[in-house]
KOLVO-473701 format. One record per residue: residue number from 1; residue in one letter; x, y, z of N, C-alpha, C in turn. Coordinates in Angstrom, 1 decimal, always signed. Layout:
N
NODE   num   residuo      n.x      n.y      n.z     ca.x     ca.y     ca.z      c.x      c.y      c.z
NODE   NUM         a        X        Y        Z        X        Y        Z        X        Y        Z
...
END
This chain:
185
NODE   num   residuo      n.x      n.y      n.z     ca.x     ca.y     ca.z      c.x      c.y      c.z
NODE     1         x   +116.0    -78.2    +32.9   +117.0    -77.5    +32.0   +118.2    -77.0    +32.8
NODE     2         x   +118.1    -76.5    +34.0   +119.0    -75.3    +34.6   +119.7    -76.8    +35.6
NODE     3         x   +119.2    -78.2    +35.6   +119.9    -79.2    +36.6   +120.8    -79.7    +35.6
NODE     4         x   +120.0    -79.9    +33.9   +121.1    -80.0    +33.3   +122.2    -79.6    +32.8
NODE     5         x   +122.1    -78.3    +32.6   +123.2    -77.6    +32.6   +124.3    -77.2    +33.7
NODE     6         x   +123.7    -77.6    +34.7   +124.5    -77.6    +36.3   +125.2    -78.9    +36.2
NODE     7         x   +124.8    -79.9    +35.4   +125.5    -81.6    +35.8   +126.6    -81.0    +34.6
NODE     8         x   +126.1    -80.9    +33.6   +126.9    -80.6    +32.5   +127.9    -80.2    +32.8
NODE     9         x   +128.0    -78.7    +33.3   +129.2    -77.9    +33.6   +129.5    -78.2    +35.0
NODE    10         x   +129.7    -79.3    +36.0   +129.5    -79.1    +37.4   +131.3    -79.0    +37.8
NODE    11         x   +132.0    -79.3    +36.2   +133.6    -79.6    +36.3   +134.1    -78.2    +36.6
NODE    12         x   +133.8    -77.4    +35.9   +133.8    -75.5    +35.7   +133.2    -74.9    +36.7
NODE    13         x   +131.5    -75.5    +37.1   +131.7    -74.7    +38.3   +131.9    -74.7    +39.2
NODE    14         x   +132.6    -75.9    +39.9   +133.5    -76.5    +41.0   +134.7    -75.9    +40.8
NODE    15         x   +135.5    -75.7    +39.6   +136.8    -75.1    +39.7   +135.9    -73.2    +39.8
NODE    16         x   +135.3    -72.8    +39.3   +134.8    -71.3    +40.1   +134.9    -71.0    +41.3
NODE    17         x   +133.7    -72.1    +41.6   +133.9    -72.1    +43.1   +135.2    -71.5    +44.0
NODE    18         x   +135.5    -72.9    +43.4   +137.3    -72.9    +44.2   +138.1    -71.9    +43.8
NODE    19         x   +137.7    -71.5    +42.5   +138.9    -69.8    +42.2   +138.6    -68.9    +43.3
NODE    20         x   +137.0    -68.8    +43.6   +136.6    -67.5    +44.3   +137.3    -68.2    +45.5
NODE    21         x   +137.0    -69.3    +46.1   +137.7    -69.3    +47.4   +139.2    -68.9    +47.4
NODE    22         x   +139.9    -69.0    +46.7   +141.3    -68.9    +46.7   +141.3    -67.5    +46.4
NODE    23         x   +140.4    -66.6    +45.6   +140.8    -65.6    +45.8   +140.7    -64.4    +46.8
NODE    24         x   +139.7    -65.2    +48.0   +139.4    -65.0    +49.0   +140.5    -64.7    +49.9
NODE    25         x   +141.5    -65.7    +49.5   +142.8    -66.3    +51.0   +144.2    -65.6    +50.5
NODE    26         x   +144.0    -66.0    +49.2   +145.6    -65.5    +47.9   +144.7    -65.1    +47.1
NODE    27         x   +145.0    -63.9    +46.6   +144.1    -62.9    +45.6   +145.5    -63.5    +44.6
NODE    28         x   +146.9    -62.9    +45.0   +147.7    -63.0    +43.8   +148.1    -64.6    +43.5
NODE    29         x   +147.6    -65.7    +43.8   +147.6    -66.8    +43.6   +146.8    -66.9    +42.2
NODE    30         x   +145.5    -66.6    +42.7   +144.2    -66.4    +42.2   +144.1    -66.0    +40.9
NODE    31         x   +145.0    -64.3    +40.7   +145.4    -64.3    +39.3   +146.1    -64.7    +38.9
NODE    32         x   +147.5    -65.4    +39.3   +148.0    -66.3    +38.6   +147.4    -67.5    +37.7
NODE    33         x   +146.1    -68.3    +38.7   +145.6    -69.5    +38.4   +144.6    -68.9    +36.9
NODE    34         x   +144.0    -67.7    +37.1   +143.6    -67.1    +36.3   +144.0    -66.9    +34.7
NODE    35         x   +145.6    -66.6    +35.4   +146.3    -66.0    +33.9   +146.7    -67.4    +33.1
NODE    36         x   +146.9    -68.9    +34.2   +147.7    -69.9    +33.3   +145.8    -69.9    +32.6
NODE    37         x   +144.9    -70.3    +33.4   +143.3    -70.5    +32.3   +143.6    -69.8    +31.1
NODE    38         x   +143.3    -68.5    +31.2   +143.1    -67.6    +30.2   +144.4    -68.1    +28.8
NODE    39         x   +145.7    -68.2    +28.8   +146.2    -68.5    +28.1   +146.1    -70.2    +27.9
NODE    40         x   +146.2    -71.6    +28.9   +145.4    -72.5    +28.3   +144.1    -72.5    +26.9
NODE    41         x   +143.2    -71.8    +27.2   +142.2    -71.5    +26.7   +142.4    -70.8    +25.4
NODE    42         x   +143.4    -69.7    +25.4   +144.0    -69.3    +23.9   +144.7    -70.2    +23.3
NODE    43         x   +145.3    -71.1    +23.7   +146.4    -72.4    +23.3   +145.5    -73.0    +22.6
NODE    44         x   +144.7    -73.4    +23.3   +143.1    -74.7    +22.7   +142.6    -73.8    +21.4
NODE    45         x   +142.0    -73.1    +21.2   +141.1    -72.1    +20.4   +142.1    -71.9    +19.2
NODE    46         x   +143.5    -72.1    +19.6   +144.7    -71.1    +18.1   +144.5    -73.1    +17.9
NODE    47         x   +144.6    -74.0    +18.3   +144.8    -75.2    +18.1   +143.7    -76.2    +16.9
NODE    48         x   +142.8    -76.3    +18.3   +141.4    -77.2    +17.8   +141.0    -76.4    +16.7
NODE    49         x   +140.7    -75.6    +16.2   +139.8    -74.7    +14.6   +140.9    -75.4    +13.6
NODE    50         x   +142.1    -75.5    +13.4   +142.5    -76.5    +12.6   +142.3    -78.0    +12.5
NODE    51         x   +142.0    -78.3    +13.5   +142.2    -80.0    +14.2   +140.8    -80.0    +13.2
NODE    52         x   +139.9    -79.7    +14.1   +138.1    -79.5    +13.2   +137.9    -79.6    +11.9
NODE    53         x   +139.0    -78.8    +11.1   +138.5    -78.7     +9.6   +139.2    -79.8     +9.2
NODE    54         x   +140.6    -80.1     +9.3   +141.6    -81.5     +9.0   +140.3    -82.8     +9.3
NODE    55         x   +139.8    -82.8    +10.3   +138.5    -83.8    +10.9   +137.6    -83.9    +10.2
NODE    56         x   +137.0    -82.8     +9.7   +135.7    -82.7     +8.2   +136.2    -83.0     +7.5
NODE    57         x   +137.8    -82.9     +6.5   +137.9    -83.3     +5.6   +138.0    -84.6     +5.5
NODE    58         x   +138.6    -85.2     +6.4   +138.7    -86.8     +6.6   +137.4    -87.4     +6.4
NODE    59         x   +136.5    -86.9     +7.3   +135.3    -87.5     +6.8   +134.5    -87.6     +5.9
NODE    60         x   +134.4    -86.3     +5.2   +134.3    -86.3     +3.9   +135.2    -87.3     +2.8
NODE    61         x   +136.3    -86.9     +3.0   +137.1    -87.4     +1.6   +137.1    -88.8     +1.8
NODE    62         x   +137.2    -89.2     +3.2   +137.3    -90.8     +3.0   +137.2    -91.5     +3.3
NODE    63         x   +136.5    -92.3     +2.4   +135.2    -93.6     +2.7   +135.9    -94.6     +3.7
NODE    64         x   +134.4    -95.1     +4.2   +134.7    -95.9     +5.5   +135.2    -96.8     +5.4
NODE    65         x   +135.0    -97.6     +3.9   +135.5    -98.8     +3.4   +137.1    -98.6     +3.6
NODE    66         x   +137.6    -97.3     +2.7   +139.1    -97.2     +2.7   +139.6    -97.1     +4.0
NODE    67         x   +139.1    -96.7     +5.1   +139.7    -96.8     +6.5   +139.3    -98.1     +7.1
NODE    68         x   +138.3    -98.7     +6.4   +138.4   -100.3     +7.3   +139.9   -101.0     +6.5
NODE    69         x   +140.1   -100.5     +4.8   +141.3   -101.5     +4.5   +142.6   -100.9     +5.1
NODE    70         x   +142.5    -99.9     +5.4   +144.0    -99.5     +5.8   +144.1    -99.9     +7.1
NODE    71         x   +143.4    -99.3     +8.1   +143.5    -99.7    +10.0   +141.9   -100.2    +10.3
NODE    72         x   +141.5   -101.1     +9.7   +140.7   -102.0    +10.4   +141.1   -103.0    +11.4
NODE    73         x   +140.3   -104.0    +11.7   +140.7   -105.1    +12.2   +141.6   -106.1    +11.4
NODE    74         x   +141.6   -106.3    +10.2   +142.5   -107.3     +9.6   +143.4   -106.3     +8.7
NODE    75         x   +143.9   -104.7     +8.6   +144.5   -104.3     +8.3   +146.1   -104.7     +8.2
NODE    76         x   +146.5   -105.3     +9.5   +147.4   -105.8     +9.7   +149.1   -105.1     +9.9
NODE    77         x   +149.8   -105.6     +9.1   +151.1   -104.6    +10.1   +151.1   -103.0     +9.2
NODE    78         x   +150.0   -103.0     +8.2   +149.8   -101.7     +7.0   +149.2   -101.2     +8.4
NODE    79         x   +147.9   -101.2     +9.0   +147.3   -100.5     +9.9   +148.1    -99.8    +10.8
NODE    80         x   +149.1   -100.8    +11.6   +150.2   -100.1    +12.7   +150.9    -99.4    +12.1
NODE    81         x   +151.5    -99.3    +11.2   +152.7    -98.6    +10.3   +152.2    -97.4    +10.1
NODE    82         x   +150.5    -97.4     +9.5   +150.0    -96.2     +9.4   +149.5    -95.3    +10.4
NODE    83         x   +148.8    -95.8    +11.5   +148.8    -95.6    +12.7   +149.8    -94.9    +13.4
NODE    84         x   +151.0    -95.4    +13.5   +152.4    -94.5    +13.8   +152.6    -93.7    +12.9
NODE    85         x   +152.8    -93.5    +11.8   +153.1    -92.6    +11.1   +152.6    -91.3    +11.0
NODE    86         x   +151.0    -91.5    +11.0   +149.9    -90.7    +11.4   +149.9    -89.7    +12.9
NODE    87         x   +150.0    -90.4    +13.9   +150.5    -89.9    +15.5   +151.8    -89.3    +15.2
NODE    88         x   +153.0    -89.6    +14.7   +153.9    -89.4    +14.9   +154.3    -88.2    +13.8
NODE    89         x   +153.6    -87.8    +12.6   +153.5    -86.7    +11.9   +152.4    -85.7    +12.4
NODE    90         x   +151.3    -86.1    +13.2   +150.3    -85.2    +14.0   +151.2    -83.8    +14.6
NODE    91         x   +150.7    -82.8    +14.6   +150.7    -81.7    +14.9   +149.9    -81.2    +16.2
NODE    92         x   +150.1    -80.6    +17.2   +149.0    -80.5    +18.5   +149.5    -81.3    +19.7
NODE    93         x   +149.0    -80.8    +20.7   +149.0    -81.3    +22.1   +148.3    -82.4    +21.9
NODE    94         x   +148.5    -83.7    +22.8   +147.6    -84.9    +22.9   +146.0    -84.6    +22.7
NODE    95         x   +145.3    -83.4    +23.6   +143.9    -83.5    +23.4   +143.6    -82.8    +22.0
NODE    96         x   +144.4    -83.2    +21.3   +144.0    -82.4    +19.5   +143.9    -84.6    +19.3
NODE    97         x   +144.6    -85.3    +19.9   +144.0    -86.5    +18.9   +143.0    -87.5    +19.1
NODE    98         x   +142.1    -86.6    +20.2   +141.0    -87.6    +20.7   +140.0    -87.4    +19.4
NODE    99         x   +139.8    -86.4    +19.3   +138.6    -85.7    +18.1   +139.2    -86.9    +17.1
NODE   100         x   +140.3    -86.9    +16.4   +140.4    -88.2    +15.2   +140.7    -89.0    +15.6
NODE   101         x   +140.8    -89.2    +17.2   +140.8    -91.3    +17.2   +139.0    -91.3    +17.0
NODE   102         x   +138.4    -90.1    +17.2   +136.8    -90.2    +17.3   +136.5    -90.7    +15.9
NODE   103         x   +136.9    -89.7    +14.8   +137.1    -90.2    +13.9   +137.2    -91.6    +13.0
NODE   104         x   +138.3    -91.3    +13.9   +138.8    -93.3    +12.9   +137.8    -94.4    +13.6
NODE   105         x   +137.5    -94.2    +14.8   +136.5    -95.2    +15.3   +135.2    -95.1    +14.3
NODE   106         x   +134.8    -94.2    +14.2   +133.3    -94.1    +13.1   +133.7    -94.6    +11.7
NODE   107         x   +134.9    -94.5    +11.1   +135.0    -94.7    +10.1   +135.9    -96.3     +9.9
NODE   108         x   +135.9    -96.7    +11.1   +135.9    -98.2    +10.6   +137.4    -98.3    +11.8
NODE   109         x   +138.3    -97.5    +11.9   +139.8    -98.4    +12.7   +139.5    -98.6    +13.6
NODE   110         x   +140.8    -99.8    +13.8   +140.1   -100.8    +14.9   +140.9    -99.8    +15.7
NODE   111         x   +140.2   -100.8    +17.1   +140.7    -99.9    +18.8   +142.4   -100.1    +18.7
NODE   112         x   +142.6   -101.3    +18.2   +144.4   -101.5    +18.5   +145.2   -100.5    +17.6
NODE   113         x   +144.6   -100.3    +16.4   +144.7    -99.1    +16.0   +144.9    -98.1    +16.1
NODE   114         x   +143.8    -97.6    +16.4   +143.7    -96.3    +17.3   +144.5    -96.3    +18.8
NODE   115         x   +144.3    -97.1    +19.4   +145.8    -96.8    +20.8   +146.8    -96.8    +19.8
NODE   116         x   +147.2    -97.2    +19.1   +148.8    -97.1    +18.6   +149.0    -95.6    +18.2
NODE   117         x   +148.1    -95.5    +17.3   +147.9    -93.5    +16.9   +147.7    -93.1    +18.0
NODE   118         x   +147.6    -93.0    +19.0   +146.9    -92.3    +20.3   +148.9    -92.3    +21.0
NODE   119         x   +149.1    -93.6    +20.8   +150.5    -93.8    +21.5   +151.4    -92.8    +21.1
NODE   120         x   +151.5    -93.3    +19.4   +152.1    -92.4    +18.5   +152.2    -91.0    +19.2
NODE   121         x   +151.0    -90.4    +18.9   +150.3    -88.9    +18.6   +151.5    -88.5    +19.8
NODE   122         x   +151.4    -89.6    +21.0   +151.7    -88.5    +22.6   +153.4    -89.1    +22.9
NODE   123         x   +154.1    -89.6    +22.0   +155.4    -90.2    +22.2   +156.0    -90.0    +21.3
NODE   124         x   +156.2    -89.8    +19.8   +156.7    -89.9    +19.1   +156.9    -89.0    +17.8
NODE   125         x   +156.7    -87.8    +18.0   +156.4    -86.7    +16.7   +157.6    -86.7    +16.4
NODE   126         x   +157.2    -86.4    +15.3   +158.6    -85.9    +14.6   +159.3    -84.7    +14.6
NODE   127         x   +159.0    -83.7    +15.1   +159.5    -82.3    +15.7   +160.4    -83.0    +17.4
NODE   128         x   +159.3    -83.2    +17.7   +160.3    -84.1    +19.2   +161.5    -84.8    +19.3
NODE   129         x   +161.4    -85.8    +17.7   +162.4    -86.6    +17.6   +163.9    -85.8    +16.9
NODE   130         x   +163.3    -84.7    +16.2   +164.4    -83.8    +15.4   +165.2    -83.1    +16.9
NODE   131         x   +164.2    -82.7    +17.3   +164.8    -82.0    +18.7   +166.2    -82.6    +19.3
NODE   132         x   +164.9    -84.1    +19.7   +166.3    -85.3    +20.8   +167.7    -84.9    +20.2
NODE   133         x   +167.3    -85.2    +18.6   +168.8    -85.6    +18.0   +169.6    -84.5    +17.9
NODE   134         x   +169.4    -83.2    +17.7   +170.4    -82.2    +18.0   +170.5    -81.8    +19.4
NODE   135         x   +169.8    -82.2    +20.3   +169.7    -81.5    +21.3   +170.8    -82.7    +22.2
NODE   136         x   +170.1    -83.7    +22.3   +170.3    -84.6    +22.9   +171.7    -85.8    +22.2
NODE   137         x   +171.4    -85.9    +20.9   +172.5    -86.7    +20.3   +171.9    -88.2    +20.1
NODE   138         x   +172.1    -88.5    +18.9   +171.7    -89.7    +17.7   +171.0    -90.7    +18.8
NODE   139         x   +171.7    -90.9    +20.1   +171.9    -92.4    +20.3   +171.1    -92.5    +21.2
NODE   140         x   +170.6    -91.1    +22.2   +169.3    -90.8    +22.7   +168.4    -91.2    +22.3
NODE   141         x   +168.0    -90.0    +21.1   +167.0    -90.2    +20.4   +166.6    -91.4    +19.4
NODE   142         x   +167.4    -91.9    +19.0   +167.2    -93.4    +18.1   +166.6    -94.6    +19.7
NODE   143         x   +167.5    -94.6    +20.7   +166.8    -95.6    +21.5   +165.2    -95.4    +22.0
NODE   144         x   +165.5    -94.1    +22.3   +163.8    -94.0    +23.1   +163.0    -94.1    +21.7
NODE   145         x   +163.2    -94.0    +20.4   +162.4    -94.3    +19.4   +162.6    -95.9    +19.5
NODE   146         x   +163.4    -96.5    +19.2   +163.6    -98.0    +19.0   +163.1    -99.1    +20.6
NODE   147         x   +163.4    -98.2    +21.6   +162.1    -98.5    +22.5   +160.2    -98.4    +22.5
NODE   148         x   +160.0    -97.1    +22.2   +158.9    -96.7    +22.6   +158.0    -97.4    +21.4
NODE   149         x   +158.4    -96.9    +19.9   +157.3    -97.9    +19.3   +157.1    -99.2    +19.4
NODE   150         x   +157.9    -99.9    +19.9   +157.4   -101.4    +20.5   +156.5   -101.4    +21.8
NODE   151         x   +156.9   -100.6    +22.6   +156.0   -100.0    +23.8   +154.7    -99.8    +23.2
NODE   152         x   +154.7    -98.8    +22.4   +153.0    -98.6    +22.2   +152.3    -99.6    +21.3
NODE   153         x   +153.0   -100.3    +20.7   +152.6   -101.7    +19.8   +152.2   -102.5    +21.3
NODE   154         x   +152.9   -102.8    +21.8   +152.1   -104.0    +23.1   +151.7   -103.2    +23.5
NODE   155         x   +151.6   -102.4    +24.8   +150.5   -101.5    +25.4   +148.9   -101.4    +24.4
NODE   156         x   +149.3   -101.3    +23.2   +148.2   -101.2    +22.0   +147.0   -102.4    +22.1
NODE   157         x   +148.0   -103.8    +21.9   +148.0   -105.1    +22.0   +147.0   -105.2    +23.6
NODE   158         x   +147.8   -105.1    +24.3   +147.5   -105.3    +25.7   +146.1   -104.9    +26.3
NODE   159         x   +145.9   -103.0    +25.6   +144.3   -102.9    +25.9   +143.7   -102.9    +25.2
NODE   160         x   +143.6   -103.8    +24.0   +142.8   -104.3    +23.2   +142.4   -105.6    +23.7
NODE   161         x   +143.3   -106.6    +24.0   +142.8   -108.0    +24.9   +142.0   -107.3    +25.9
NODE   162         x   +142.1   -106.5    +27.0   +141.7   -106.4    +28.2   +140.1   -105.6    +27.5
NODE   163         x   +140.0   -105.3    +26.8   +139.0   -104.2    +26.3   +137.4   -105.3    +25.8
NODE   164         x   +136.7   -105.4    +27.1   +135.8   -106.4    +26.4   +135.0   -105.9    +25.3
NODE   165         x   +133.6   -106.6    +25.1   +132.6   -106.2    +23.9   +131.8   -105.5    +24.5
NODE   166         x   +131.4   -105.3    +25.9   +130.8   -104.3    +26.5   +131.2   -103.0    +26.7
NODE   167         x   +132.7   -103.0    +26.8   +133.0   -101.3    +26.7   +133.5   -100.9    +25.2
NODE   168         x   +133.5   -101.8    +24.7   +133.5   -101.7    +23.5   +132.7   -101.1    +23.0
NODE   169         x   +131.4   -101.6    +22.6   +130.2   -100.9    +22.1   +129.8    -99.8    +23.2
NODE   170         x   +130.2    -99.4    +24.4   +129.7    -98.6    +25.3   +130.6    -96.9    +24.4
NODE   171         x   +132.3    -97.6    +24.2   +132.7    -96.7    +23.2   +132.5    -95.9    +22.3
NODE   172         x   +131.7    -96.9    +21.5   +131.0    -96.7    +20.2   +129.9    -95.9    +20.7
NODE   173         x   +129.3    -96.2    +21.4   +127.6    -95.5    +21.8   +127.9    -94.0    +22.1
NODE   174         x   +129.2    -94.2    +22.8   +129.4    -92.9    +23.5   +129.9    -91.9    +22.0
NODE   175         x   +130.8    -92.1    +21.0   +131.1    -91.2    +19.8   +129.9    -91.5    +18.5
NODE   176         x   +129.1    -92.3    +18.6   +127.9    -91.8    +18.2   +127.4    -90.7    +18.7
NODE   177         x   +126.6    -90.9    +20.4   +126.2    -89.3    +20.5   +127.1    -88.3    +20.1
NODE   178         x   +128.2    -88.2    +20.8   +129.0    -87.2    +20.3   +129.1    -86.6    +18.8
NODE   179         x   +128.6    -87.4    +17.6   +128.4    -87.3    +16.4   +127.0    -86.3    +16.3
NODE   180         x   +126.3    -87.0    +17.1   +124.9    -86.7    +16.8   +124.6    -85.1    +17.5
NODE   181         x   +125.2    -85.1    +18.4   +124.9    -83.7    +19.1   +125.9    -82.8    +18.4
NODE   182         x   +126.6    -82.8    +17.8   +127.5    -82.1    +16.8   +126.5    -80.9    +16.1
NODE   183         x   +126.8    -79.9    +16.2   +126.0    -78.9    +15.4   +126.3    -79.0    +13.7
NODE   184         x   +125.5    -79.4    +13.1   +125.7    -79.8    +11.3   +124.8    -78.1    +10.7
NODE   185         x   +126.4    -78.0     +9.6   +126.6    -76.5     +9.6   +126.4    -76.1     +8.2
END
């Protein structure tokens, strides 16, 4: 019990470790490194408790069928369209859209799919793109959009070829448990 919870956490208690040594040499480093955790950790917690409930409702409301027709494998240019749009209206830091690519994988979208919403999610929002264009000016912001979604369309493309049927299903296996060790509330 106590080896597995040492493997578990061995990421946390190696960075402990390393806090106490640092606070050993630089105390005021120490609480610096301290103070960015402590507000990381408030950022995640004000974040993810929405991400979570948005995630039950999806699973709830909708059937696996309807997400194999929209972003399955033979979805087609409906899947990508939706995919970007989805990423690109997403709310949250990148690690808010691993939980629903978790998601879309259980409920039927395909991997090229999901990289595109994954691309989307971390290139393309639409608060970001409002920004460019006042900030930055039309011609900015319209290229790196009229670049990048073709970018994440092939990149999408690319590690889906490269992506055999063994990590494939190793994927799968892996957001099953993850389903399964879920505390059901």
């Amino acid at each position: 019990m106590v080896k597995r919870l040492v493997r578990r956490y061995r990421f946390f208690l190696t960075m402990l470790v390393l806090l106490m040594l640092l606070c050993a040499f630089n105390s005021g480093m120490a609480r610096r490194a301290v103070e960015v955790s402590v507000f990381s950790v408030r950022e995640m917690l004000l974040i993810l408790p929405p991400i979570f409930i948005l995630l039950g409702m999806l699973d709830v409301w909708v059937p696996r069928h309807t997400m194999v027709r929209f972003m399955g494998k033979e979805s087609g240019i409906k899947g990508v369209v939706l995919a970007v749009l989805i990423g690109s209206a997403a709310a949250g830091p990148l690690y808010g859209a691993f939980p629903v690519a978790a998601v879309f994988l259980k409920k039927g979208a395909s991997f090229k799919n999901i990289f595109i919403f994954l691309g989307a999610w971390s290139t393309t929002k639409i608060p970001m793109f409002l920004f460019e264009l006042e900030a930055l000016g039309a011609p900015f912001a319209l290229t790196r959009m009229i670049v990048n979604i073709p970018g994440i369309i092939i990149i999408a493309h690319v590690l889906t070829a490269f992506l055999n049927n063994h990590d494939r299903l190793e994927i799968v296996r892996r957001v099953e448990i993850m389903n399964r060790e879920q505390p059901k509330g």
